[in-house]
Each structure stands twice: as structure tokens, then as C-alpha cells.
C-alpha positions in Angstrom: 52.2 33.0 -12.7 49.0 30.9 -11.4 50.7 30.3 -8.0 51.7 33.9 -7.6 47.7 34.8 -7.9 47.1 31.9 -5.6 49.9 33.6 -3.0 48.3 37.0 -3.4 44.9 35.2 -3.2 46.0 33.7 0.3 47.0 37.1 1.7 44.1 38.9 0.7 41.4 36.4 2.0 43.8 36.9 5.2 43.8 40.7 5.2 39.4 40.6 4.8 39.2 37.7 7.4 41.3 39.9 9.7 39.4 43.3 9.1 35.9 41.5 9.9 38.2 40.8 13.4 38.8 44.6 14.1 35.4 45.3 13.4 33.8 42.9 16.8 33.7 45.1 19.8 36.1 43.1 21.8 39.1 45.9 21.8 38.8 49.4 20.4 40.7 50.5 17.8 44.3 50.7 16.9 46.1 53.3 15.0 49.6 52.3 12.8 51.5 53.2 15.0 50.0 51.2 18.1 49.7 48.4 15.9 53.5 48.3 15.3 54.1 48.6 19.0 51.7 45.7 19.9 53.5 43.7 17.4 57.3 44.4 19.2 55.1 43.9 22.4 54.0 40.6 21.0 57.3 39.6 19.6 59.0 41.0 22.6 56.6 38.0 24.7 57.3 35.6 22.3 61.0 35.6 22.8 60.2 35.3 26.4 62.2 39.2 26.8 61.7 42.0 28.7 60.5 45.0 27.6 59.6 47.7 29.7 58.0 51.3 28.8 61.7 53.0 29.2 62.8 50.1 26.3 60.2 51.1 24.6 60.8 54.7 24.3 64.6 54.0 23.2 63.0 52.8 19.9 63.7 56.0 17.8 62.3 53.9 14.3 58.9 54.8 16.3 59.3 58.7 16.7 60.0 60.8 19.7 59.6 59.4 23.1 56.8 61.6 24.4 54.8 60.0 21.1 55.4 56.2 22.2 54.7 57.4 25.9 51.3 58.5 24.6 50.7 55.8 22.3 51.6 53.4 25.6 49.1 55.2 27.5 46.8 54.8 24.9 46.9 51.4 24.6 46.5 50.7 28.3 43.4 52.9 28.4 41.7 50.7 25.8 43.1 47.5 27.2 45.6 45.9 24.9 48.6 46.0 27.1 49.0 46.5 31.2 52.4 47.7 32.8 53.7 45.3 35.2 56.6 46.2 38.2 60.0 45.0 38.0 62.4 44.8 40.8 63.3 48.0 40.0 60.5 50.0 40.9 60.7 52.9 38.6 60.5 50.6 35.9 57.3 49.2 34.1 57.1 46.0 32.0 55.0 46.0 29.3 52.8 42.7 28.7 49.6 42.0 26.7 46.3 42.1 27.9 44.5 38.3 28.0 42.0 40.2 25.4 45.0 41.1 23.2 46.5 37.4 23.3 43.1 35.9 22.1 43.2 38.9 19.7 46.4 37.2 18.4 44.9 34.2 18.5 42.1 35.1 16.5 44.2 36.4 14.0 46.1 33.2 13.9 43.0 31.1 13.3 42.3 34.0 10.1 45.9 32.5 9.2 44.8 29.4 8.8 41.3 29.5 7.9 42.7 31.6 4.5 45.5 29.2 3.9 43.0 26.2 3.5 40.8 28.4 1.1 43.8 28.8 -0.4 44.6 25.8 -1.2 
């Protein structure tokens, strides 16, 4: 039982270490639904793939496509992702910002920071 409090204890020293994050004025604000979008974004980089906006708007576990369009939108305007051209010229892909990588970043150093409390 005493390492399942010192699990839970990890995690919640992450999730406070990561809300005092969102609060600096680096990027505005994202809703759930943005946030689950940057993180596909994110994975999307990760896995060195290609995901552009049309991608994007296939993904029916995020709603309707005129939603993730606006959401995408969204996101540009407050600078955590910028569309890129392809070959194909009617197609956009969709990268982070350099502010949303050392957002990532950030978060990864909460990570670890709470891990070592943790321990």
C-alpha cells in the first residue's frame, strides 16, 4: 500500500509542478480538446510522421471536422502549432511551434523534478 501512496504522490507533485507551467505567460491557454490535439501533434513529431490538417480532421474520436478545423485555427492564432506546405500544395502539415517544444520540455523537466521528490 505505501508505494501505491508514493505512485499517487509522484503524479500529483507532477500534475501541481505542471499547472504552475500553464500559469507563465509564455503560450495562452489550451482547452481539452486542443490539449489532446497538441499531444497527437506531438506524438505525430515524435514518430518522425506526417500529419497534416486534412489527417487531422479524419480523426472522428475528436468530433466533427469543422470542430478540429476550428480548434487548429485556434491553436495557430495563439502560437502552439504552424502549418507548413507539402508538395502537394493544398495540403498543410502540421508542426509545433519552437514555444510549444520548450513547452514540452518544460513539462518533461516537471517529470523529473517530481520523480526525485518522489523518491
Amino acid at each position: 500500500m505505501k508505494n501505491t501512496i508514493k505512485s499517487s504522490d509522484v503524479y500529483l507533485r507532477f500534475l501541481q509542478l505542471a499547472e504552475a507551467i500553464r500559469g507563465l505567460p509564455s503560450l495562452p491557454p489550451l482547452d481539452p480538446l486542443e490539449e489532446r490535439i497538441l499531444a497527437l501533434i506531438a506524438r505525430a513529431g515524435e514518430q518522425e510522421e506526417r500529419l497534416c490538417v486534412r489527417d487531422m480532421m479524419a480523426k472522428e474520436q475528436l468530433g466533427a471536422p469543422a470542430t478540429i478545423h476550428t480548434r487548429l485555427k485556434s491553436m495557430r492564432v495563439k502560437g502552439w502549432i504552424m502549418l507548413s506546405d507539402t508538395e502537394d500544395a493544398r495540403r498543410k502539415q502540421i508542426k509545433l511551434t519552437q514555444d510549444a517544444i520548450r513547452y514540452f520540455a518544460k513539462l518533461s523537466r516537471c517529470m523529473v523534478e517530481a520523480a526525485k521528490s518522489g523518491v
